[in-house]
C-alpha positions as CSV (number, residue, x, y, z in Angstrom):
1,X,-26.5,-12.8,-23.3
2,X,-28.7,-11.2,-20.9
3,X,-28.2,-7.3,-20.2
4,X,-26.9,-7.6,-16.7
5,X,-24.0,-9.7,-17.6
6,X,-23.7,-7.5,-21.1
7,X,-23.3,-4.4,-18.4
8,X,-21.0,-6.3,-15.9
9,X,-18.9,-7.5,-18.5
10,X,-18.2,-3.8,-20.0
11,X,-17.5,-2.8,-16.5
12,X,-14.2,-5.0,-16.5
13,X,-11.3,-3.1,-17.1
14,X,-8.8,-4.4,-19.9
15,X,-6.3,-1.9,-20.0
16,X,-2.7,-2.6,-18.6
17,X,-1.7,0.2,-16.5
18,X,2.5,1.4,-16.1
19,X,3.3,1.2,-12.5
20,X,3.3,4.2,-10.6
21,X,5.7,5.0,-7.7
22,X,3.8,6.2,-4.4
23,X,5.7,9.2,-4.0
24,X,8.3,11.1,-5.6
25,X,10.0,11.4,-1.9
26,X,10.4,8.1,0.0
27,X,9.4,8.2,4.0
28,X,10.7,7.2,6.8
29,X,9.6,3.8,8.4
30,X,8.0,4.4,12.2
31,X,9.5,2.7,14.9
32,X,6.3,0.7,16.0
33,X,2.6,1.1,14.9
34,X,1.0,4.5,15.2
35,X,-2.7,4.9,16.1
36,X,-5.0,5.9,13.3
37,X,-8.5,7.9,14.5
38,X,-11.0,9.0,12.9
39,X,-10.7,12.4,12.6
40,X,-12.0,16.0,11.2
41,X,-8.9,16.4,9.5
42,X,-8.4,15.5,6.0
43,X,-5.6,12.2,6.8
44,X,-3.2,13.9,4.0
45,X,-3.2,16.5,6.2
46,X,-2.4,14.8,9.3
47,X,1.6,15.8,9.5
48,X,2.3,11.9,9.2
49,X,5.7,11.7,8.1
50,X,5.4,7.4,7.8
51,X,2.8,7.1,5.0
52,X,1.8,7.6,1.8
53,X,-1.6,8.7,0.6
54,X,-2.9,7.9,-2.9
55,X,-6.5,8.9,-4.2
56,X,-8.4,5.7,-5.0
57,X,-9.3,7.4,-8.7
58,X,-12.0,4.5,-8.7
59,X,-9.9,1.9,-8.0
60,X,-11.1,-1.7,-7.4
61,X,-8.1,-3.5,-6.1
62,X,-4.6,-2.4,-6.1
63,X,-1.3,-4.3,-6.4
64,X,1.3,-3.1,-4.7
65,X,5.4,-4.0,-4.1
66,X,6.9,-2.5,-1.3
67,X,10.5,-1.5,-0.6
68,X,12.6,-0.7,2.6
69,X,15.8,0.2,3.2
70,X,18.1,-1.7,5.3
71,X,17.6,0.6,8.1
72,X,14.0,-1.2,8.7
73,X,15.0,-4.0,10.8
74,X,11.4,-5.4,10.9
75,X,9.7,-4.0,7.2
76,X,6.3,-4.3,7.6
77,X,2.9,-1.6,6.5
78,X,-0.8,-1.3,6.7
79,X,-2.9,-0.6,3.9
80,X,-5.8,1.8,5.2
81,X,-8.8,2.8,3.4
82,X,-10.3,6.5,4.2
83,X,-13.9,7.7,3.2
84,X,-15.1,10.9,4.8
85,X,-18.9,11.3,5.9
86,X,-20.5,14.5,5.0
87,X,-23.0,14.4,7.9
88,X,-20.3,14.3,10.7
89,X,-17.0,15.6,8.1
90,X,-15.2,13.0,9.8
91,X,-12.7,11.1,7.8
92,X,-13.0,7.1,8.9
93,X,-10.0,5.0,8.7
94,X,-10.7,0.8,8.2
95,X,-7.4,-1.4,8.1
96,X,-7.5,-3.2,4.7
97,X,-4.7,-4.9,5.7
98,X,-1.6,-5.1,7.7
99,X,1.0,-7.1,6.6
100,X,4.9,-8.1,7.7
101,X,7.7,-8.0,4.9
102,X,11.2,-9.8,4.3
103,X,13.2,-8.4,1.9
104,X,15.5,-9.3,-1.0
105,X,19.5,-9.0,-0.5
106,X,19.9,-6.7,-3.4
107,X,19.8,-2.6,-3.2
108,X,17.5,-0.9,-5.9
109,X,18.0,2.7,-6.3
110,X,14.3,4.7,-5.7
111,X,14.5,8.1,-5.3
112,X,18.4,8.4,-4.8
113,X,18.2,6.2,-1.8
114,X,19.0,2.1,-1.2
115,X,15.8,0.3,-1.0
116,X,15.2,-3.6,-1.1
117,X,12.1,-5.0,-2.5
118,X,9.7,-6.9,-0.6
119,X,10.5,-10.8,-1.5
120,X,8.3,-12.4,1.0
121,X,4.9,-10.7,2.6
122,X,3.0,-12.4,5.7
123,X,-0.6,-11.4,6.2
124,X,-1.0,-10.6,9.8
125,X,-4.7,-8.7,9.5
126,X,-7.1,-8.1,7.1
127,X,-7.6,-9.4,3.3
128,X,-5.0,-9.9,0.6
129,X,-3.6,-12.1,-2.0
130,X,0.2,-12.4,-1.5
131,X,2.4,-12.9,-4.2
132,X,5.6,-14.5,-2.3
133,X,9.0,-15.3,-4.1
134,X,11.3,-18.3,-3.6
135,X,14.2,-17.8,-2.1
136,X,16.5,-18.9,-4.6
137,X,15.3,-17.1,-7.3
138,X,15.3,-13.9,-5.8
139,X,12.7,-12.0,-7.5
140,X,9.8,-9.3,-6.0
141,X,7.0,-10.2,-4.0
142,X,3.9,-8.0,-4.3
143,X,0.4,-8.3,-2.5
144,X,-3.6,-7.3,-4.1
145,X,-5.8,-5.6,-1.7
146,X,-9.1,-4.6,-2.7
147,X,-9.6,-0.6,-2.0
148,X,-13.0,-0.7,-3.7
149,X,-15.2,2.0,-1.8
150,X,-11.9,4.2,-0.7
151,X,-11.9,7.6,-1.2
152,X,-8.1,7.8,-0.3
153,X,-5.6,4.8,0.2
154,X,-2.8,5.4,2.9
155,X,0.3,2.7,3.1
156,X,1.9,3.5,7.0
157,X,5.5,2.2,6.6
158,X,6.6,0.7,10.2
159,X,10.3,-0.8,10.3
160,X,11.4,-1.3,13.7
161,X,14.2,0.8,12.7
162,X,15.3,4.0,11.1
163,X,15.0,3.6,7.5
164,X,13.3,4.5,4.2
165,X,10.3,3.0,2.4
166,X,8.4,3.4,-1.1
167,X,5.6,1.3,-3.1
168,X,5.5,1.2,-6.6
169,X,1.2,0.1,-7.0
170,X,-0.8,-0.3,-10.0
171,X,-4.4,-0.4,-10.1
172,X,-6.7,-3.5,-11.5
């Protein structure tokens, strides 16, 4: 076998990861989208109260399952990808994807509150491989999005209504 594929093959990860929650505090879904700048300020430090933030820790792609609580009328997130350039310090947000959630009938306790998992996700920008239920068996739906190059992954929750949110992820 030639050395390149020797290398690229060793590169592959084989390890099964446990699934990690986003947060140990769930957020609050936003009303309607909120604009995302670049900006001098470090996005964890933006005083968003919708999103999440997770370090890409080298990362490749990411599979996530989202839940909402009830509250959230219209579930839906966007995965954004932040790198900071060193020249400029500005941080610079790119939509990985944006994405519109239906979610299952049953209530699953995360973090003391009533959330529902995602059972069927709809792809409305960006690139990722959807992972829908049916509807009669009930079960999660997840999504893959590739974060390769992201220095820090942010999920905004938006649920056209008051209500919670949370993503348990795993990395591939």
């Amino acid at each position: 076998m030639p050395y390149y594929q020797q290398n690229v093959l060793a590169q592959l990860k084989t390890m099964v990861e446990d699934i990690k929650l986003a947060s140990t505090a769930n957020v609050n879904t936003a009303t309607s989208t909120v604009t995302i700048t670049a900006s001098t300020t470090n996005p964890v430090q933006s005083g968003r109260t919708n999103s999440h933030w997770i370090g890409s820790e080298g990362m490749c792609y990411m599979k996530m399952s989202p839940f909402f609580a009830t509250g959230a009328t219209t579930p839906s997130l966007r995965v954004i990808g932040w790198n900071r350039n060193a020249e400029s310090g500005l941080w610079i947000p790119v939509t990985l994807c944006d994405l519109s959630i239906t979610t299952n009938s049953t209530d699953t306790t995360v973090n003391g509150a009533s959330l529902r998992q995602a059972r069927t996700i709809t792809k409305n920008q960006g690139d990722a491989k959807l992972f829908n239920s049916d509807a009669t068996l009930i079960s999660g739906a997840a999504f893959l999005v590739d974060t390769l190059g992201s220095q820090i992954i942010e999920i905004a929750y938006r649920g056209g209504g008051a209500g919670a949110a949370n993503t348990f992820y795993t990395s591939i």
